[in-house]
C-alpha atoms as a printed R data frame, in Angstrom:
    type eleno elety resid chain resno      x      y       z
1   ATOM     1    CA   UNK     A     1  0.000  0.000   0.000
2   ATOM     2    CA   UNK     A     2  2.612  2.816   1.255
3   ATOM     3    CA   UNK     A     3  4.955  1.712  -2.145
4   ATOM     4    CA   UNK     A     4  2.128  2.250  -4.515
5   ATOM     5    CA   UNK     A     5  1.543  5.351  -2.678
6   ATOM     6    CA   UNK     A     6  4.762  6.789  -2.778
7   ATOM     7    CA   UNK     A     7  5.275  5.914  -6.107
8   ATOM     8    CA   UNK     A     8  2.604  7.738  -7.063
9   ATOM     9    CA   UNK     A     9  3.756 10.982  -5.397
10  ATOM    10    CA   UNK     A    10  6.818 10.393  -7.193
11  ATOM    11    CA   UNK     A    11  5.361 10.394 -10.435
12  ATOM    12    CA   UNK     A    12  3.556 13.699  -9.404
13  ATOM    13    CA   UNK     A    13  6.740 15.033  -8.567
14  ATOM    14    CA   UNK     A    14  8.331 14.865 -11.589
15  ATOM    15    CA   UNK     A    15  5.994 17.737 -13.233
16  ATOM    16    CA   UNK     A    16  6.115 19.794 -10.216
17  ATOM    17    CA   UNK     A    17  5.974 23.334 -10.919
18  ATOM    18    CA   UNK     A    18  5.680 24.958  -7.663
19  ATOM    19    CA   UNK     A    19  9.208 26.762  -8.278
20  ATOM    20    CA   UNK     A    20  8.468 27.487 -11.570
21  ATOM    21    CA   UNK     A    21  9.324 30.918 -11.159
22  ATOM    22    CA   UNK     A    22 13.415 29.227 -10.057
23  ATOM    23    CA   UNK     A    23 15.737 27.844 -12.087
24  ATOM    24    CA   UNK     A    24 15.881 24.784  -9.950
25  ATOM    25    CA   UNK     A    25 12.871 23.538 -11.364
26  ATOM    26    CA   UNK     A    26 14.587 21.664 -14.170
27  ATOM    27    CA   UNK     A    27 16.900 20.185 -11.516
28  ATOM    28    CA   UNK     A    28 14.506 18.018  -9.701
29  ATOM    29    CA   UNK     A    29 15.966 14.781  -8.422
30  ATOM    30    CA   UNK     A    30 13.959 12.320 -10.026
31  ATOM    31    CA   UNK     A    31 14.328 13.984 -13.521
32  ATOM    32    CA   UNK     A    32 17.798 13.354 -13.048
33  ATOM    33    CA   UNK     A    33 17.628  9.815 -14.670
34  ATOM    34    CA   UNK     A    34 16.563  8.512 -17.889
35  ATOM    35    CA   UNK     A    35 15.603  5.476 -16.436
36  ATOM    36    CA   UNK     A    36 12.716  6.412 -14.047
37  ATOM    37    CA   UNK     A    37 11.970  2.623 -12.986
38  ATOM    38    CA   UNK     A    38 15.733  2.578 -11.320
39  ATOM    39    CA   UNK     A    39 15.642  6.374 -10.174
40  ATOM    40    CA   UNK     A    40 12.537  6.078  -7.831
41  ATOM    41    CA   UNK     A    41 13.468  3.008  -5.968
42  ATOM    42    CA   UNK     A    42 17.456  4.625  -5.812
43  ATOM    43    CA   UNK     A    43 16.671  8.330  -5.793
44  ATOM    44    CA   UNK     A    44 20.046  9.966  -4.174
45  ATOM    45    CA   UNK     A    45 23.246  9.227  -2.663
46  ATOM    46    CA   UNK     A    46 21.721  9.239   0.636
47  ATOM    47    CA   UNK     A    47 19.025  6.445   0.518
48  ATOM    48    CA   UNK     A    48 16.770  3.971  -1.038
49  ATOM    49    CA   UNK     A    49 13.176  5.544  -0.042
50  ATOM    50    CA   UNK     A    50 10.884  2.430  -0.782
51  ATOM    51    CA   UNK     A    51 12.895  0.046   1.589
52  ATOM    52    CA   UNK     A    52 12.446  2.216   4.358
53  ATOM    53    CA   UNK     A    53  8.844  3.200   4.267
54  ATOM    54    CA   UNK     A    54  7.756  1.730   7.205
55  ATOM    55    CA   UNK     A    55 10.848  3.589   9.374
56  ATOM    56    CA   UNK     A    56  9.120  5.030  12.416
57  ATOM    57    CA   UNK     A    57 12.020  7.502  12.355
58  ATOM    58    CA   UNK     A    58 12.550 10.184   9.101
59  ATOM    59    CA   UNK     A    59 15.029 12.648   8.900
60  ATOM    60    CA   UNK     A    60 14.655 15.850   7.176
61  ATOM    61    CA   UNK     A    61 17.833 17.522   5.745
62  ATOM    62    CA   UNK     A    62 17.664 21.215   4.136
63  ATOM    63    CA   UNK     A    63 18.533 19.859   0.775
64  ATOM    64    CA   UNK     A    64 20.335 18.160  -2.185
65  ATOM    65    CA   UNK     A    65 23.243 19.985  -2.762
66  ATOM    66    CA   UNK     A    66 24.166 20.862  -5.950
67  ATOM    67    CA   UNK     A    67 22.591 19.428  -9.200
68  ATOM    68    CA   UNK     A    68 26.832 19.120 -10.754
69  ATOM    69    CA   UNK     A    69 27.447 16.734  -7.884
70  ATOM    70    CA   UNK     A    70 24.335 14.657  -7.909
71  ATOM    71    CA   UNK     A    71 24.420 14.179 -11.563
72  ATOM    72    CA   UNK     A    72 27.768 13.236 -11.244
73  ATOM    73    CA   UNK     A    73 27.484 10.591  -8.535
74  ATOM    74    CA   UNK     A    74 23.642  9.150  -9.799
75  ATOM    75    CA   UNK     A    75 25.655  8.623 -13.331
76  ATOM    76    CA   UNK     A    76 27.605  6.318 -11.481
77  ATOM    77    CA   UNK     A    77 24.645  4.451 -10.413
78  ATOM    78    CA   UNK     A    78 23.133  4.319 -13.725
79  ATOM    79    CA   UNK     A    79 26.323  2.867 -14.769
80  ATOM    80    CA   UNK     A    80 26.297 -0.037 -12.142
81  ATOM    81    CA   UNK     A    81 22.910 -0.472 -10.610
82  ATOM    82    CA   UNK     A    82 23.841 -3.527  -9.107
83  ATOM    83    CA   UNK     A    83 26.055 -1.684  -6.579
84  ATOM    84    CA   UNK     A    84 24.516  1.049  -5.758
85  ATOM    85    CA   UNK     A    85 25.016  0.268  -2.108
86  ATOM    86    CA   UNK     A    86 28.865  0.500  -2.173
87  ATOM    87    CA   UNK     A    87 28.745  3.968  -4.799
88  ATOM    88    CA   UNK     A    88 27.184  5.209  -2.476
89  ATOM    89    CA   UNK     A    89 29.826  4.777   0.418
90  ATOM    90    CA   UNK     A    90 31.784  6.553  -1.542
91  ATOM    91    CA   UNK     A    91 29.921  9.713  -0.721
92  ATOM    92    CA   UNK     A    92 31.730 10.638   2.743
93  ATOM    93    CA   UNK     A    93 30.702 14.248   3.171
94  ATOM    94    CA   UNK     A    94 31.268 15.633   6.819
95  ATOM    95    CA   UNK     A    95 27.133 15.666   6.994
96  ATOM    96    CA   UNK     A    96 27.003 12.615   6.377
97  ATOM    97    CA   UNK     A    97 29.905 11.612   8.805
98  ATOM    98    CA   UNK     A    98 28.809 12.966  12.044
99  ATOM    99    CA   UNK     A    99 24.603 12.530  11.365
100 ATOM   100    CA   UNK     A   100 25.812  8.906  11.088
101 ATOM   101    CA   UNK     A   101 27.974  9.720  14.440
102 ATOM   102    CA   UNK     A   102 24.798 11.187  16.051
103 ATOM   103    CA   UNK     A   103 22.860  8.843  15.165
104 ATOM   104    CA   UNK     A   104 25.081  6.133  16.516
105 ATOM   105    CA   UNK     A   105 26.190  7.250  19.039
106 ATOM   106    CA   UNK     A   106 23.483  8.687  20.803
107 ATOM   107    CA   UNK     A   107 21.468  4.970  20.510
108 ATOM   108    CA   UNK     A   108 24.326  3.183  22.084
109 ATOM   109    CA   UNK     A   109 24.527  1.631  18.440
110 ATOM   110    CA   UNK     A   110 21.303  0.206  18.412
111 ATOM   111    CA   UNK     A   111 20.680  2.663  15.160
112 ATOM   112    CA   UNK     A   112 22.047  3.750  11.831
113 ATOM   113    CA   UNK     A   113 21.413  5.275   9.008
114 ATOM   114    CA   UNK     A   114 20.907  2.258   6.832
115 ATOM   115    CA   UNK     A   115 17.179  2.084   8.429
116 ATOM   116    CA   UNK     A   116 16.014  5.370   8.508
117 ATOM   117    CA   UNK     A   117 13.892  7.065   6.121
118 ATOM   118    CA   UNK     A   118 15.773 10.383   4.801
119 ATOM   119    CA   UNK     A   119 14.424 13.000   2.772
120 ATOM   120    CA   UNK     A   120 15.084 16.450   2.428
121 ATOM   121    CA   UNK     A   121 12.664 20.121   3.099
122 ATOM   122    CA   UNK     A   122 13.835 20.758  -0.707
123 ATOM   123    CA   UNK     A   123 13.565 18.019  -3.177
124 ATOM   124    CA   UNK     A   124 15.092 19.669  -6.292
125 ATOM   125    CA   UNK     A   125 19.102 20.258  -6.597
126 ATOM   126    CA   UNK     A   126 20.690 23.281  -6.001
127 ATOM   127    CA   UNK     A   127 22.128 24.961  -9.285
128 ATOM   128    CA   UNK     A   128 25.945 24.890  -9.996
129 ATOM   129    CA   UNK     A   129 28.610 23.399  -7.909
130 ATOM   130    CA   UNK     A   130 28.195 25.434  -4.773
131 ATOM   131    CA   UNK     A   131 26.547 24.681  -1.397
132 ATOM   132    CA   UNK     A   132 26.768 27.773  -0.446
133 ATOM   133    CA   UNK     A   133 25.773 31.085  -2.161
134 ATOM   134    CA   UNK     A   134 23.096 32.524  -4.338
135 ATOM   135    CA   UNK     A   135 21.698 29.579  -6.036
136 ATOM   136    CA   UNK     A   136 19.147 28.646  -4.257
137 ATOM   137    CA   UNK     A   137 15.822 30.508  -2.756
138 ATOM   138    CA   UNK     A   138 16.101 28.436   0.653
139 ATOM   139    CA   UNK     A   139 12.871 30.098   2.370
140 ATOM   140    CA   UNK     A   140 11.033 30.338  -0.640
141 ATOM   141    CA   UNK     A   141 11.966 26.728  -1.910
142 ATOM   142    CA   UNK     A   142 11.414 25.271   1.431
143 ATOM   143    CA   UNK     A   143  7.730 26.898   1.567
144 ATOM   144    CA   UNK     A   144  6.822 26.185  -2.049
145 ATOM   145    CA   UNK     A   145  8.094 22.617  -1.625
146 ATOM   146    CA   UNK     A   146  6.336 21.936   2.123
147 ATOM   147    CA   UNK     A   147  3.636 20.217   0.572
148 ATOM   148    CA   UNK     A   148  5.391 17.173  -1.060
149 ATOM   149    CA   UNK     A   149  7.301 17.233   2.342
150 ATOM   150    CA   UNK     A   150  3.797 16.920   4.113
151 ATOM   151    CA   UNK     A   151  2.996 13.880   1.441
152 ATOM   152    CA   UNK     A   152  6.086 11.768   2.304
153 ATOM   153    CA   UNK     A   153  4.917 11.935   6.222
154 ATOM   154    CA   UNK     A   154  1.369 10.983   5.764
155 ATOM   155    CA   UNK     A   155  2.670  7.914   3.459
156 ATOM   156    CA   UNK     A   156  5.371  7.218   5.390
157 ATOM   157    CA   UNK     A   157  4.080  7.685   8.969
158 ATOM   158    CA   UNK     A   158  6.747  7.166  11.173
159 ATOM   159    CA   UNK     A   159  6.233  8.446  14.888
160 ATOM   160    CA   UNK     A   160  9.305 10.434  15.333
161 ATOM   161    CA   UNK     A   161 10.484 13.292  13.328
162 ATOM   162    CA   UNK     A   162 13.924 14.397  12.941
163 ATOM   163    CA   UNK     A   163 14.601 17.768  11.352
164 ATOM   164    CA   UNK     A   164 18.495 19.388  10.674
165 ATOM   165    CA   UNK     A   165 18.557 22.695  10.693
166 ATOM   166    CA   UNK     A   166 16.143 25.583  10.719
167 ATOM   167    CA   UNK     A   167 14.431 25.432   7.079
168 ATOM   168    CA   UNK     A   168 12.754 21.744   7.667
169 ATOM   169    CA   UNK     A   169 11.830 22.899  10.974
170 ATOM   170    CA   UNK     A   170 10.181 25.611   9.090
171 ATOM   171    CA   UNK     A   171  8.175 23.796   6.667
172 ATOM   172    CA   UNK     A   172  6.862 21.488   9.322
173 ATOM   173    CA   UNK     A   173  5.475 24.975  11.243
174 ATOM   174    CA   UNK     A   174  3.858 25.913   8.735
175 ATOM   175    CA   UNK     A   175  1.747 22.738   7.298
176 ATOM   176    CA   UNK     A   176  1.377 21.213  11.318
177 ATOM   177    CA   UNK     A   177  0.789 24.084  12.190
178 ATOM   178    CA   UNK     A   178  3.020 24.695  15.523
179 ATOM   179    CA   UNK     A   179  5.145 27.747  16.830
180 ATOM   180    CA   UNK     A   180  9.107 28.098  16.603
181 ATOM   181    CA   UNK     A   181 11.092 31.023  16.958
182 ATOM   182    CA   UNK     A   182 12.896 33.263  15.008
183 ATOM   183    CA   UNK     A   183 16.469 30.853  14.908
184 ATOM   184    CA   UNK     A   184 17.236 27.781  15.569
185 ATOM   185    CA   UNK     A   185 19.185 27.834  18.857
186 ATOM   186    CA   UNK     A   186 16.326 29.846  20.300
187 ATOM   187    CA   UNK     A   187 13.563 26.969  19.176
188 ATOM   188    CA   UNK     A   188 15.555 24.034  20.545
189 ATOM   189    CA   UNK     A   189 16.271 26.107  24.110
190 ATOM   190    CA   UNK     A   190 12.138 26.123  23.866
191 ATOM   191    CA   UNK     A   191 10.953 23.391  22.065
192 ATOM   192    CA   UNK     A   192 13.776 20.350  22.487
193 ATOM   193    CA   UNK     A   193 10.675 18.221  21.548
194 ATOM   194    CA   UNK     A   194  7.337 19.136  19.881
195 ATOM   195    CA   UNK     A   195  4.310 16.898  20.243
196 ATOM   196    CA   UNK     A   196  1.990 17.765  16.984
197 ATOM   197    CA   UNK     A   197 -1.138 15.710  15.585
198 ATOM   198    CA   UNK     A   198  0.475 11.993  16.007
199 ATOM   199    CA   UNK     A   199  4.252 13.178  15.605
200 ATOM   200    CA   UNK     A   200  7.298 13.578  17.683
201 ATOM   201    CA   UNK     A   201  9.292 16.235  16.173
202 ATOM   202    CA   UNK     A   202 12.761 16.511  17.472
203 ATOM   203    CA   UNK     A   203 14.535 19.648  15.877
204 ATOM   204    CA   UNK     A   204 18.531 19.204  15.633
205 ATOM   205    CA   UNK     A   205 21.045 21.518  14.602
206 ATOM   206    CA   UNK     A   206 22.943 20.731  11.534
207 ATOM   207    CA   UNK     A   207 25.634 18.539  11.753
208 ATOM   208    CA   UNK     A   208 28.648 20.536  10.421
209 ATOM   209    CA   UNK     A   209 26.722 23.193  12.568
210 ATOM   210    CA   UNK     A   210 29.505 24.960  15.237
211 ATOM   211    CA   UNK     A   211 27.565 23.155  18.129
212 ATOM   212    CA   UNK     A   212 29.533 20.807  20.749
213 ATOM   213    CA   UNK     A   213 29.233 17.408  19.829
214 ATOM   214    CA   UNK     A   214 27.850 16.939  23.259
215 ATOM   215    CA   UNK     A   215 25.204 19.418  23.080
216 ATOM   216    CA   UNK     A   216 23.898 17.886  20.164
217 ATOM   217    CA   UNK     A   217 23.985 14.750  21.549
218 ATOM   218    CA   UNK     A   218 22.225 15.333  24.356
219 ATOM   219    CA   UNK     A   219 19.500 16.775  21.487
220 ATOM   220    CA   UNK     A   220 19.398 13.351  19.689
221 ATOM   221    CA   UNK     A   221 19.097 11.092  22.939
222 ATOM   222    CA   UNK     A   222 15.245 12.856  22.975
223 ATOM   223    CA   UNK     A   223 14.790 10.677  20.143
224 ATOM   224    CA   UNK     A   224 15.162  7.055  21.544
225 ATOM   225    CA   UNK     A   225 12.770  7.176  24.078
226 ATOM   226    CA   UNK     A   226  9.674  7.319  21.923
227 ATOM   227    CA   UNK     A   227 10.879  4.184  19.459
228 ATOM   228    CA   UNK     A   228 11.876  2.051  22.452
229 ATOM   229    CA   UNK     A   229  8.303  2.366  23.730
């Protein structure tokens, strides 16, 4: 039931025009491959979404990063599908690195990433080769896109939410409907967890973010409690 729904919100997705006013609408991840059947079972570098629909954990990153670097590394997976698992290893970016710490770590090992549903607040590619920098409308991409976000919870489901950074915290505020405040480090101090509908959201900082490890550890042991029930 929840594949043939998300693969129908994938299919929607491709013709998504919700940024149409952006150049990042041509950049969507899923129009990234020719070959549609592989691209929505192995959509990104970061995970295989329809073997992990029934995580009761999802994280929600900010975004892609840039459209030159995912086209690079899913060309790789077009060109050996039956390893996708190991090319994608080979993507060892410091977010990746220390959520997978986090993660890890804070659930005495009991969790990884390999089990967790991932997505991101923006589901197109950022334009050029930069992560930082003028090619991207963050607020307005993250609002335009909190929709398809909203989708991917209802078909997914899971019953705690992780969110990195301030913009997926954002787009949650908006479609749950909940309060945060104005940053990110003022939200946590208030809200280290927010109950909402049948959702635990846990807001994090980001990873790289100039946080001590500690303090954000002490963020993602909130998490635990409510899947060991």
């Amino acid at each position: 039931m929840k594949k043939a729904q998300f693969e129908e919100f994938l299919k929607s997705l491709r013709y998504c025009q919700q940024c149409s006013n952006f150049k990042c609408q041509t950049k969507n991840l899923i129009n990234i491959y020719e070959d549609y059947e592989f691209a929505i079972n192995i959509p990104s570098i970061w995970t295989d979404w329809f073997s992990r629909l029934e995580s009761k954990l999802m994280i929600i990153g900010q975004d892609w990063g840039p459209y030159q670097d995912m086209k690079y590394l899913n060309s790789l997976l077009e060109i050996d599908k039956k390893n996708w698992k190991k090319i994608i290893e080979l993507e060892k970016s410091n977010t990746k690195k220390l959520l997978s710490y986090y993660i890890e770590e804070s659930s005495n090992h009991r969790y990884c990433l390999d089990n967790i549903f991932i997505t991101n607040a923006i589901l197109c590619a950022r334009n050029g080769s930069n992560y930082r920098g003028n090619n991207i409308s963050l607020e307005k991409s993250t609002i335009f896109c909190s929709s398809h976000l909203l989708e991917q919870i209802k078909i997914v489901k899971p019953k705690v939410i992780v969110t990195l950074g301030y913009y997926p915290l954002l787009s949650l505020s908006k479609t749950l409907g909940f309060e945060i405040r104005k940053n990110l480090k003022e939200t946590i101090k208030e809200f280290p967890e927010i109950k909402i509908a049948n959702y635990i959201i846990v807001p994090q900082f980001h990873p790289v973010a100039q946080i001590k490890k500690e303090i954000q550890l002490e963020q993602y042991r909130r998490i635990w409690k409510y899947l060991d029930e």
